[in-house]
PDB file of N, CA, C and O in Angstrom:
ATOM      1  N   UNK A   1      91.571  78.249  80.050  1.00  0.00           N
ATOM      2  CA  UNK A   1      92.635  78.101  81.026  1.00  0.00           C
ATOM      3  C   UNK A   1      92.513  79.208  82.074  1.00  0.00           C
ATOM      4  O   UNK A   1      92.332  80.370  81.711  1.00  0.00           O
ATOM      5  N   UNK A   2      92.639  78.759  83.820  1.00  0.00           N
ATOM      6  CA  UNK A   2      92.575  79.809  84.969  1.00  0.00           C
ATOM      7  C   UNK A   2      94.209  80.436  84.494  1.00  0.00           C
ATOM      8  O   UNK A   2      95.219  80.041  83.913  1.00  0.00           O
ATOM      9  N   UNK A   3      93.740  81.523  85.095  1.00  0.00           N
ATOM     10  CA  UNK A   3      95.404  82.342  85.087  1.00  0.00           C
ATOM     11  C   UNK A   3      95.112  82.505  86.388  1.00  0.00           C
ATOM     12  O   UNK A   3      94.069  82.941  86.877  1.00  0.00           O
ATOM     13  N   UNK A   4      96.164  82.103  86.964  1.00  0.00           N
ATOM     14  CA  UNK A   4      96.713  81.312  88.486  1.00  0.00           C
ATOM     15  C   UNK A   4      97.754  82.678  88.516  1.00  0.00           C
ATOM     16  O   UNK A   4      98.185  83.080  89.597  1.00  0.00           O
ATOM     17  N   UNK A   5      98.056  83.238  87.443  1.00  0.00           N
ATOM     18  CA  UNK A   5      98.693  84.500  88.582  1.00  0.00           C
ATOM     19  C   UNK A   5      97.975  85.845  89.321  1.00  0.00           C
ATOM     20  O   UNK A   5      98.598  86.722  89.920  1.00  0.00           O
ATOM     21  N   UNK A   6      96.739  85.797  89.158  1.00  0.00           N
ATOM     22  CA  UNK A   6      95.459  86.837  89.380  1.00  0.00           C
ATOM     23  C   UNK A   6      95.297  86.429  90.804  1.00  0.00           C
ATOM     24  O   UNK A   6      94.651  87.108  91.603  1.00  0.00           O
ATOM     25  N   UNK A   7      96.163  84.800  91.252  1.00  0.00           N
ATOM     26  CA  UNK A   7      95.339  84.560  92.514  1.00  0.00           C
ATOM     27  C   UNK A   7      96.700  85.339  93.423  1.00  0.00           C
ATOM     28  O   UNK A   7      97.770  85.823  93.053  1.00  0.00           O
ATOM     29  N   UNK A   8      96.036  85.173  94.777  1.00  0.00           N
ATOM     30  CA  UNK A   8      96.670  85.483  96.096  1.00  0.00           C
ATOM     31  C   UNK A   8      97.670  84.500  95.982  1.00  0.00           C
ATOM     32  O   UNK A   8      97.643  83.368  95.499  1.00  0.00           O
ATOM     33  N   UNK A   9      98.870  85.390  96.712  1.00  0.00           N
ATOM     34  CA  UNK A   9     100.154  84.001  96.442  1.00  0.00           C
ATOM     35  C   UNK A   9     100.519  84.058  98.212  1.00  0.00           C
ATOM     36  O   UNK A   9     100.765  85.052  98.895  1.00  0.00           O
ATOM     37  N   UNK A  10     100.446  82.588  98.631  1.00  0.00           N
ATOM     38  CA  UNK A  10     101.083  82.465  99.892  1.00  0.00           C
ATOM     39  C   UNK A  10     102.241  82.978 100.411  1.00  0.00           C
ATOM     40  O   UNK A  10     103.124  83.068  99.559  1.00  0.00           O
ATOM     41  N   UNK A  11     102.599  83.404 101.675  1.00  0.00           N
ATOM     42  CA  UNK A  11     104.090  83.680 101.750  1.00  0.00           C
ATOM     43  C   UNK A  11     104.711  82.780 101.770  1.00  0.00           C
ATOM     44  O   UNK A  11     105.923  82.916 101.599  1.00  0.00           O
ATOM     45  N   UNK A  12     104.345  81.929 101.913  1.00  0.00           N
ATOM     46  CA  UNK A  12     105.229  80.327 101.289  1.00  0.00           C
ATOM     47  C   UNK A  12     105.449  79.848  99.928  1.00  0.00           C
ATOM     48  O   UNK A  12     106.387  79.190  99.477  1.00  0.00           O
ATOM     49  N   UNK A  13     104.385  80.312  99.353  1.00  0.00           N
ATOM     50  CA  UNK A  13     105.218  80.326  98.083  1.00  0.00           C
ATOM     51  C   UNK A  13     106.103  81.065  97.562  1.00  0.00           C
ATOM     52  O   UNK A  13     106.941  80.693  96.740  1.00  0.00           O
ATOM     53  N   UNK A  14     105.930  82.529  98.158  1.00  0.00           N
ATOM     54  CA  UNK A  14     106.912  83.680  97.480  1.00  0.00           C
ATOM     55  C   UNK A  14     108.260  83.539  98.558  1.00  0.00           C
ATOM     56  O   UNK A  14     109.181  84.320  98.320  1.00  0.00           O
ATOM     57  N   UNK A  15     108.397  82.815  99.454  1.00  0.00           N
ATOM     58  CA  UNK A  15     109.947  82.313 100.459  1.00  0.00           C
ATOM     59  C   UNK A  15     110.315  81.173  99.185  1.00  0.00           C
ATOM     60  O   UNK A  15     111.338  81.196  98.500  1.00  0.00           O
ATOM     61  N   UNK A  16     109.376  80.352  99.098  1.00  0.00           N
ATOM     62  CA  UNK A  16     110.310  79.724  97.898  1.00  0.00           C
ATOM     63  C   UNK A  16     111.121  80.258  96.699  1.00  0.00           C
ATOM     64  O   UNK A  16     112.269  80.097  96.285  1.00  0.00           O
ATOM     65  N   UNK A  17     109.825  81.098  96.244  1.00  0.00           N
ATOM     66  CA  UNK A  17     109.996  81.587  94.797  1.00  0.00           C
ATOM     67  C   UNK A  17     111.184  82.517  95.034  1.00  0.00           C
ATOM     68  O   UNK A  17     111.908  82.812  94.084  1.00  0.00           O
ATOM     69  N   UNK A  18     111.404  82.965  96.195  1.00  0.00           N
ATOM     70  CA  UNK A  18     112.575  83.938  96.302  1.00  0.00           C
ATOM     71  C   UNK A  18     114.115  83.119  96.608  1.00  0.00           C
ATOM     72  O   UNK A  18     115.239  83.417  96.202  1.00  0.00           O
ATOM     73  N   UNK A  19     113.804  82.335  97.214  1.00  0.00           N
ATOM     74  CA  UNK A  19     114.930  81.069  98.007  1.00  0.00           C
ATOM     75  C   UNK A  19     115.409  80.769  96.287  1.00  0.00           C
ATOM     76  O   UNK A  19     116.548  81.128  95.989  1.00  0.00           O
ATOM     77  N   UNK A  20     114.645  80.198  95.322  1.00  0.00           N
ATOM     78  CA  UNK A  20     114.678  79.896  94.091  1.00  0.00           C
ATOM     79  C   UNK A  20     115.503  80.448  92.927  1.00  0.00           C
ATOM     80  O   UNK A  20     116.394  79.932  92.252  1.00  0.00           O
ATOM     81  N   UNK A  21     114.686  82.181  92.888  1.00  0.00           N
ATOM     82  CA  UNK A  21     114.875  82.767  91.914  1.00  0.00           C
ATOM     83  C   UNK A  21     115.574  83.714  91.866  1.00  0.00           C
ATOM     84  O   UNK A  21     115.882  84.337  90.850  1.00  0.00           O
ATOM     85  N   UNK A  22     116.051  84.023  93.475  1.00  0.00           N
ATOM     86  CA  UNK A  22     116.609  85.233  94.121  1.00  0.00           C
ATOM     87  C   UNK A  22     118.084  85.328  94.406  1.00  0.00           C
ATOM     88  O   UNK A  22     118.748  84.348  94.746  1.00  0.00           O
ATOM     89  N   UNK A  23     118.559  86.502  94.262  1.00  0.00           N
ATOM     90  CA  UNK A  23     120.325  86.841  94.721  1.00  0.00           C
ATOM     91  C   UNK A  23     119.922  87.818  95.369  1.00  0.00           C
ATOM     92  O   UNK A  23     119.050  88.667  95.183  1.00  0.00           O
ATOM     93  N   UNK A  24     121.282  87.429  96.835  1.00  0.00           N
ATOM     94  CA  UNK A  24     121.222  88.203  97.572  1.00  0.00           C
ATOM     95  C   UNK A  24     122.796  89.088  97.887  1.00  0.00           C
ATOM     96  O   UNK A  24     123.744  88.489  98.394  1.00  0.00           O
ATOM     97  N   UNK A  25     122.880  90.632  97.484  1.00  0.00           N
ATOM     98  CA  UNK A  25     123.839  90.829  97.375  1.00  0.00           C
ATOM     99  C   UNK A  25     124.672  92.279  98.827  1.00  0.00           C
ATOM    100  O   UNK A  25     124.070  92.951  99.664  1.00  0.00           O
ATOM    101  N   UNK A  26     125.406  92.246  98.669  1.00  0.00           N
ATOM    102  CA  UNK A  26     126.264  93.022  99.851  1.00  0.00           C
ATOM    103  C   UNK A  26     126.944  93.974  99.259  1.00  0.00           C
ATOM    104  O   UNK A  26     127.779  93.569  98.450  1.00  0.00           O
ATOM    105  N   UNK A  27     126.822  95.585  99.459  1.00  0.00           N
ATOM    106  CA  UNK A  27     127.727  96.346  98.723  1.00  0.00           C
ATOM    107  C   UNK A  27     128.349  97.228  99.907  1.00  0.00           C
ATOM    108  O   UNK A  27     127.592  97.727 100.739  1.00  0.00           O
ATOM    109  N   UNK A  28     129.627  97.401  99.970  1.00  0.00           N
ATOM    110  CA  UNK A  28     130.373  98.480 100.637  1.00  0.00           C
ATOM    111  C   UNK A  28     130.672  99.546  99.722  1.00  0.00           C
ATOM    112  O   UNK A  28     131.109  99.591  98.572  1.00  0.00           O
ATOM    113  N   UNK A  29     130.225 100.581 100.768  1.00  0.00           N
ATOM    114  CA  UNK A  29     130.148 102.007  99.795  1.00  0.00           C
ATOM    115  C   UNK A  29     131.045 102.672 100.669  1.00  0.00           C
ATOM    116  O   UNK A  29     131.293 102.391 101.841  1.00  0.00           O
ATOM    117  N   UNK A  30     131.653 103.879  99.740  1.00  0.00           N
ATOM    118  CA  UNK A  30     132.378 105.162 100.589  1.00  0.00           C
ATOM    119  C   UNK A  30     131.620 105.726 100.674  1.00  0.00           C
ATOM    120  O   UNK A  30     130.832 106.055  99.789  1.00  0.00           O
ATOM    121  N   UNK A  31     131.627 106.142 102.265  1.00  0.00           N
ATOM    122  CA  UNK A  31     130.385 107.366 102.690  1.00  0.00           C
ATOM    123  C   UNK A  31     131.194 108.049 103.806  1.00  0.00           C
ATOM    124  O   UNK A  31     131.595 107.401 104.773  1.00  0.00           O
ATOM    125  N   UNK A  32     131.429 109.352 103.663  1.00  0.00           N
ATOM    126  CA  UNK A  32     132.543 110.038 104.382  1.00  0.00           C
ATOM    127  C   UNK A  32     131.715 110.756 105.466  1.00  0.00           C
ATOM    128  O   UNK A  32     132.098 111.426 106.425  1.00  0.00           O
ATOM    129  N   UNK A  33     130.456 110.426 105.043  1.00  0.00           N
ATOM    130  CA  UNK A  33     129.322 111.158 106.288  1.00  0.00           C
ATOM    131  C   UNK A  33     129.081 109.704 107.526  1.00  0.00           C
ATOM    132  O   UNK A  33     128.517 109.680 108.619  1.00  0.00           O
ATOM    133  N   UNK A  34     129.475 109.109 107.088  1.00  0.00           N
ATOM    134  CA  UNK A  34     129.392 107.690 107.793  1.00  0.00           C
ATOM    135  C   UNK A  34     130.679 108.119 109.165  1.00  0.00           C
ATOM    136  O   UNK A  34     131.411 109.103 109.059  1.00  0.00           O
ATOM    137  N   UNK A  35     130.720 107.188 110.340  1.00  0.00           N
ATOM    138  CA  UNK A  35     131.785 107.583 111.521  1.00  0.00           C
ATOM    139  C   UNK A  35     133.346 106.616 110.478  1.00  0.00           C
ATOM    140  O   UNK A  35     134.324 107.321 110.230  1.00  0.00           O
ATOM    141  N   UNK A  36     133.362 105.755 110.202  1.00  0.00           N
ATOM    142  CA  UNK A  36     134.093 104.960 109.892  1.00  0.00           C
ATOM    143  C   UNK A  36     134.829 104.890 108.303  1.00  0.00           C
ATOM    144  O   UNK A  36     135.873 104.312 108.002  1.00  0.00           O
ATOM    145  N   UNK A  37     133.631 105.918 107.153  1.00  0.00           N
ATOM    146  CA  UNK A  37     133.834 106.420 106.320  1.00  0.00           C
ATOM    147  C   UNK A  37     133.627 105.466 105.419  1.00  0.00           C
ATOM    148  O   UNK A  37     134.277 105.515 104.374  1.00  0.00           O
ATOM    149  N   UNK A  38     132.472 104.172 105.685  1.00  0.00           N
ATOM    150  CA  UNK A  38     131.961 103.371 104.653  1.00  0.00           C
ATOM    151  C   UNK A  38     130.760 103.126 105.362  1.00  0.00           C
ATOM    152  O   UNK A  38     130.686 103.216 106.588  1.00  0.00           O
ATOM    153  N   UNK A  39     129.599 102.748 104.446  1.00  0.00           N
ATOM    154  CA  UNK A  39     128.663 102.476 104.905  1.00  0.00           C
ATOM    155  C   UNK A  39     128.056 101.060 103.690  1.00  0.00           C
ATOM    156  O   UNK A  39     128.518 100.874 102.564  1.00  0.00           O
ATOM    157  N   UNK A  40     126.932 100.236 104.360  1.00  0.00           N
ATOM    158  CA  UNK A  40     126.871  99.153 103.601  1.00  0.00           C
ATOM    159  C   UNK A  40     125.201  99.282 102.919  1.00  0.00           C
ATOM    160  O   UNK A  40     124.306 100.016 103.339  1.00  0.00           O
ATOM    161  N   UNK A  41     125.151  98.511 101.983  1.00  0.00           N
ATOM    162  CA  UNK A  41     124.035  98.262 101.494  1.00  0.00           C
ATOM    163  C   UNK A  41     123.610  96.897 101.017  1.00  0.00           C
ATOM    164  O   UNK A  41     124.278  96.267 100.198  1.00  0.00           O
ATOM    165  N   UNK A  42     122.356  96.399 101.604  1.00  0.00           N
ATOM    166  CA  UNK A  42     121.655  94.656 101.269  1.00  0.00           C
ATOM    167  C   UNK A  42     121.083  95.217 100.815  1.00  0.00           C
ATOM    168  O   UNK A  42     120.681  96.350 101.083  1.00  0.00           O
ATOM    169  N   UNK A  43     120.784  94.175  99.517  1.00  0.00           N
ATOM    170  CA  UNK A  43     119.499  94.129  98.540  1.00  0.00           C
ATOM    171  C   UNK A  43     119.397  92.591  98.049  1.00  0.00           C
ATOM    172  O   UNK A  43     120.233  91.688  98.086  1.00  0.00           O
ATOM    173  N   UNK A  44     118.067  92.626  97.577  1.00  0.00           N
ATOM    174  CA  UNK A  44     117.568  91.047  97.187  1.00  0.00           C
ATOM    175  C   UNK A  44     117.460  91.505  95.958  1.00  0.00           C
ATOM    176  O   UNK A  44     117.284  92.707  95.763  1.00  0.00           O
ATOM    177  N   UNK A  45     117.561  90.495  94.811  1.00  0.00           N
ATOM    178  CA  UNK A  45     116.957  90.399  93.407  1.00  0.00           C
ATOM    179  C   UNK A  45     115.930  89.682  92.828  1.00  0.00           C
ATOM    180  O   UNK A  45     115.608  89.058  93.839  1.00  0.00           O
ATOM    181  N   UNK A  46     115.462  89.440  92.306  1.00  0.00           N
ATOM    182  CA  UNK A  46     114.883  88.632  92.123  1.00  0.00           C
ATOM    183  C   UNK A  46     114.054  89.015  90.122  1.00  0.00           C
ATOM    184  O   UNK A  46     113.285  89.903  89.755  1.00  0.00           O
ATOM    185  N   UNK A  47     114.646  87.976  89.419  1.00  0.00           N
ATOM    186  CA  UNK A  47     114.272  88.412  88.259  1.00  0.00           C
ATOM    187  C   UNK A  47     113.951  87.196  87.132  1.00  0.00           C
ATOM    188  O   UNK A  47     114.478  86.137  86.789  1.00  0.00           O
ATOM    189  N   UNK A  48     112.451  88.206  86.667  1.00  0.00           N
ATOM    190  CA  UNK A  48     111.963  87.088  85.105  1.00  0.00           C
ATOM    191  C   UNK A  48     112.175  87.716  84.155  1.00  0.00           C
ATOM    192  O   UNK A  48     112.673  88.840  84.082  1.00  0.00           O
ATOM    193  N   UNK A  49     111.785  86.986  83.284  1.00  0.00           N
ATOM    194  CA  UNK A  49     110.862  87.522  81.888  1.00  0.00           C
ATOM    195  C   UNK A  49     110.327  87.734  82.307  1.00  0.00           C
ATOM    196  O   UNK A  49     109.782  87.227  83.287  1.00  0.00           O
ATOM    197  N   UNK A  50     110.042  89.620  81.178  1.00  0.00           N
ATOM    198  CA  UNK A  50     108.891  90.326  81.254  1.00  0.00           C
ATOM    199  C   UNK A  50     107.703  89.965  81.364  1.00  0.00           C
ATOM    200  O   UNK A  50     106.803  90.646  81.855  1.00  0.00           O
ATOM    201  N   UNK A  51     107.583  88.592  80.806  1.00  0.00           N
ATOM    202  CA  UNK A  51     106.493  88.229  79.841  1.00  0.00           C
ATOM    203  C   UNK A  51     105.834  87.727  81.860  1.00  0.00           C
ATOM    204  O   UNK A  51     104.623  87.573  82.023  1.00  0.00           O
ATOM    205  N   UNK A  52     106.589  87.596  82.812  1.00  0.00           N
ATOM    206  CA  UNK A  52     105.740  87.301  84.235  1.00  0.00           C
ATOM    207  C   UNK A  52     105.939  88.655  85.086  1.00  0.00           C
ATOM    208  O   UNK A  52     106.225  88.498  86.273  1.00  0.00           O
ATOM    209  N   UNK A  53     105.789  90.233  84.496  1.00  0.00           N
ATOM    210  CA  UNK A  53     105.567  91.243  84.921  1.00  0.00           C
ATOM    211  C   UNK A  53     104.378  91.234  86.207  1.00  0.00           C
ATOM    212  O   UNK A  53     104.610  91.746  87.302  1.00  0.00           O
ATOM    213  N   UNK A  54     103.184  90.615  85.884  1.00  0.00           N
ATOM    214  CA  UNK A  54     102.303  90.446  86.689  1.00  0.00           C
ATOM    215  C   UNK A  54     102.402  89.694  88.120  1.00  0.00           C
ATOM    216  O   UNK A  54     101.821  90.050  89.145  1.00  0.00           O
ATOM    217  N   UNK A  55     103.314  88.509  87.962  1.00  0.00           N
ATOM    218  CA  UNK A  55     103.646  87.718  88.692  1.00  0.00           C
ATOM    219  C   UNK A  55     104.323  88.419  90.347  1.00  0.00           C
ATOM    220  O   UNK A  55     104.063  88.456  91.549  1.00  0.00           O
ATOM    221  N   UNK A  56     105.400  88.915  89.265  1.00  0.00           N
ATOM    222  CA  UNK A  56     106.268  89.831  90.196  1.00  0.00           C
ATOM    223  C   UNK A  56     105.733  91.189  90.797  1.00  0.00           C
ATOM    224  O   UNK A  56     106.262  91.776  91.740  1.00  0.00           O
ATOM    225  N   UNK A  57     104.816  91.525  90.241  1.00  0.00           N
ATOM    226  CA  UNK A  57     104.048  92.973  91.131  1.00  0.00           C
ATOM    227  C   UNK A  57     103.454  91.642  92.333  1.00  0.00           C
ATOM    228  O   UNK A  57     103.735  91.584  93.530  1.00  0.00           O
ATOM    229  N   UNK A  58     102.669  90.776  91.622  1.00  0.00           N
ATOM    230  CA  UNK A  58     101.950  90.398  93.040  1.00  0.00           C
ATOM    231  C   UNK A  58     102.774  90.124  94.027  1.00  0.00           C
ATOM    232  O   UNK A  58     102.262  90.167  95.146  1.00  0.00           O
ATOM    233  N   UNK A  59     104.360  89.741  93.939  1.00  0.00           N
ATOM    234  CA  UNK A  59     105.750  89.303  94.811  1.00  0.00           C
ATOM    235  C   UNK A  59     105.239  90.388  95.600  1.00  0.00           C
ATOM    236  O   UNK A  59     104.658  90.353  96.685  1.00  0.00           O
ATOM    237  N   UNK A  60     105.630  91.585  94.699  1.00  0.00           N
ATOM    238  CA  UNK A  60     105.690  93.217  95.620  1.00  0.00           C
ATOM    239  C   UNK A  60     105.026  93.396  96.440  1.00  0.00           C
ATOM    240  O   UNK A  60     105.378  93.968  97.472  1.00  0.00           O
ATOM    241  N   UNK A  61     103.667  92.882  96.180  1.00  0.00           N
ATOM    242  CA  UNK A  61     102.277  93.319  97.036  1.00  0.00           C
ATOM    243  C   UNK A  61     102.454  92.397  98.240  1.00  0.00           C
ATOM    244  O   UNK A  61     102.208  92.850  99.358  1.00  0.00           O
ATOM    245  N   UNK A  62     102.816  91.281  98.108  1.00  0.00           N
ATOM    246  CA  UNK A  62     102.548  89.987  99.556  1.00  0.00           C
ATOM    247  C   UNK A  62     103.898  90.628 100.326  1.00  0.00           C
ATOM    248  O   UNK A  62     103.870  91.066 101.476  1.00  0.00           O
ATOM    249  N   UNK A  63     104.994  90.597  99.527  1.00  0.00           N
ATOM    250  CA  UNK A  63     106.175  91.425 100.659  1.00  0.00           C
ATOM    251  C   UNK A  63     105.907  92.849 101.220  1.00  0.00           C
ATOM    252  O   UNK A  63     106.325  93.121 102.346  1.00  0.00           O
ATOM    253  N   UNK A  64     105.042  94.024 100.288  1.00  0.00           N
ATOM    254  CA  UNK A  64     104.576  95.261 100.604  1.00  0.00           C
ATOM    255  C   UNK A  64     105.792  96.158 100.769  1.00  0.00           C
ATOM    256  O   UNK A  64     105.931  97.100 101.549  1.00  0.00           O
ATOM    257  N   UNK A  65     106.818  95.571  99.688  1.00  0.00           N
ATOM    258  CA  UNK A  65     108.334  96.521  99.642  1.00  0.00           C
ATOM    259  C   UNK A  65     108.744  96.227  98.583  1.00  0.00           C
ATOM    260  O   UNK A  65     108.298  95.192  98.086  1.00  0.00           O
ATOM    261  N   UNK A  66     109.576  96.886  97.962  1.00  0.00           N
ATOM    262  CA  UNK A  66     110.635  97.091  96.748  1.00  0.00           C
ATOM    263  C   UNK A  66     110.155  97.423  95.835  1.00  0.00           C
ATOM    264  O   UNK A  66     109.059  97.901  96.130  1.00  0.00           O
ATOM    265  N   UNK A  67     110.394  97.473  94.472  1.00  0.00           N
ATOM    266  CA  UNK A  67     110.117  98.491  93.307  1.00  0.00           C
ATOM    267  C   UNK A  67     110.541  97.166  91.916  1.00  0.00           C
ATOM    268  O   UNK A  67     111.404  96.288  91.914  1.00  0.00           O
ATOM    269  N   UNK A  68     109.538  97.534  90.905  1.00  0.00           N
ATOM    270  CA  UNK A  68     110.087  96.579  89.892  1.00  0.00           C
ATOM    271  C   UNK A  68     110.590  97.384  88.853  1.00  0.00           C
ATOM    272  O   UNK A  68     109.911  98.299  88.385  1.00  0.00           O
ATOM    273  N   UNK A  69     111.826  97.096  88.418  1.00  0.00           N
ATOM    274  CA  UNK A  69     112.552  97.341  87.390  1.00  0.00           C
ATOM    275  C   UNK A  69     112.805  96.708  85.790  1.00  0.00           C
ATOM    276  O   UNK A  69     113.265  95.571  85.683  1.00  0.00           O
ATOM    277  N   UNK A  70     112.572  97.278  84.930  1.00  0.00           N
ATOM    278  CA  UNK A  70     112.386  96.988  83.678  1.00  0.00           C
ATOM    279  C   UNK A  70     113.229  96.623  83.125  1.00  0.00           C
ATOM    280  O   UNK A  70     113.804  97.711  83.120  1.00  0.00           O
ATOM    281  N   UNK A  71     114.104  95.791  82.425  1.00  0.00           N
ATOM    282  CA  UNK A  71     115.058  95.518  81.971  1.00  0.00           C
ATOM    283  C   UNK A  71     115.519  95.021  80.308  1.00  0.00           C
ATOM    284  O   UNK A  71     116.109  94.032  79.873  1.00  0.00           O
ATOM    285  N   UNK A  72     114.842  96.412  79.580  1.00  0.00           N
ATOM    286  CA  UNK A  72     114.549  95.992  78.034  1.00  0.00           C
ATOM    287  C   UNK A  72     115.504  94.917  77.645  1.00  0.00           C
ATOM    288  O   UNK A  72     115.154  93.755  77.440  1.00  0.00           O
ATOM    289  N   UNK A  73     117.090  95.487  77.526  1.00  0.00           N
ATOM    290  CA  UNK A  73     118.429  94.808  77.287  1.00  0.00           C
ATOM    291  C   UNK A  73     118.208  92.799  77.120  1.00  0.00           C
ATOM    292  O   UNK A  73     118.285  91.908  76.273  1.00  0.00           O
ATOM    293  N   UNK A  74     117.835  93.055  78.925  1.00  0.00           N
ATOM    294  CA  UNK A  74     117.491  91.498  79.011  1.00  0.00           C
ATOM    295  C   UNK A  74     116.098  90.647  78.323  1.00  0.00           C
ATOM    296  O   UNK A  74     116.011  89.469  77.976  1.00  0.00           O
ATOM    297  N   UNK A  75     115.249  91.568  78.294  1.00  0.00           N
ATOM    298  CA  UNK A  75     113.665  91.071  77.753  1.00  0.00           C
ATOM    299  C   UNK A  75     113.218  90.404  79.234  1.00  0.00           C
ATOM    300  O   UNK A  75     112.577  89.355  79.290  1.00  0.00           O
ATOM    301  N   UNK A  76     113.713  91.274  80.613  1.00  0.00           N
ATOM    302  CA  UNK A  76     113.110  91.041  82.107  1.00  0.00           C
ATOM    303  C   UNK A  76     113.237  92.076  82.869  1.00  0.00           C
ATOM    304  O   UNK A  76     113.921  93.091  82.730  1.00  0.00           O
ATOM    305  N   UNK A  77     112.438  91.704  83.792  1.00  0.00           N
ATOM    306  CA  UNK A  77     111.715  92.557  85.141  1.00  0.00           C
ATOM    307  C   UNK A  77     112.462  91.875  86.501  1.00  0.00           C
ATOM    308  O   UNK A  77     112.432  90.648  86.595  1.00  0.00           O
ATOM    309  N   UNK A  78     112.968  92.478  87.296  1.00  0.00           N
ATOM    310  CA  UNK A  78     113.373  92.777  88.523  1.00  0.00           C
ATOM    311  C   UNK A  78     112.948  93.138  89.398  1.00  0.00           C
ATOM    312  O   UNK A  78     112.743  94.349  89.321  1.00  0.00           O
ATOM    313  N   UNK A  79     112.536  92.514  90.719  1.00  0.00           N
ATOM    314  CA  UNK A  79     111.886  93.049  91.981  1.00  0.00           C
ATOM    315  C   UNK A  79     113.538  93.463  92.977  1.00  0.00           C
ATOM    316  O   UNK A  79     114.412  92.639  93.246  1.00  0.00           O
ATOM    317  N   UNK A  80     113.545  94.757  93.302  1.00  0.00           N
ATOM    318  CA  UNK A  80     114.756  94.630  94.248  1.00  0.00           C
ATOM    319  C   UNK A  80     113.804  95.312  95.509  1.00  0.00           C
ATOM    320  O   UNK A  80     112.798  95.979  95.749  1.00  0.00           O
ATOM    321  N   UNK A  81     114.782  94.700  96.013  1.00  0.00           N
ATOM    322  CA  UNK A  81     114.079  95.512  97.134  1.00  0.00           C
ATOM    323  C   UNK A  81     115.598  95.698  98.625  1.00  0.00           C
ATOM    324  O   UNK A  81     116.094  94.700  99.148  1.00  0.00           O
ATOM    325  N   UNK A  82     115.892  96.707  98.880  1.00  0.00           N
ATOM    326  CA  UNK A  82     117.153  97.694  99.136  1.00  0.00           C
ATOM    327  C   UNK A  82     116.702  97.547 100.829  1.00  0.00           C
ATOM    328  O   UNK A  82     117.348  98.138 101.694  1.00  0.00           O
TER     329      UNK A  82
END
């Protein structure tokens, strides 16, 4: 059997795979260094099983941003990217 995750992944596939697999979330923070005294933060999620660790680095590499996070608790991996 090819292991099809070794290959190059289109950015069309990873707009899907993210459209798909992904939350996109909005946080208001207190930031008193801010003029208005809040400041905001976007981030994307996007999360498997560990067991497609590989999958999701290659996400990382075709976007060339965010960090993957380990998530023993769940038995998954997280691409966020802030």
């Amino acid at each position: 059997m090819i292991n099809n995750v070794n290959k190059k992944l289109s950015s069309n596939w990873v707009t899907g795979f993210v459209d798909g697999e992904g939350c996109f979330s909005v946080y208001i923070i207190k930031d008193m260094s801010n003029k208005i005294g809040y400041s905001t933060r976007l981030q994307i999620i996007v999360s498997q099983h560990s067991r497609d660790t590989q999958l999701m680095n290659n996400v990382r590499n075709v976007l060339n941003c965010g960090y993957i996070n380990k998530c023993s608790s769940r038995n998954a991996v997280e691409l966020r990217i802030s």
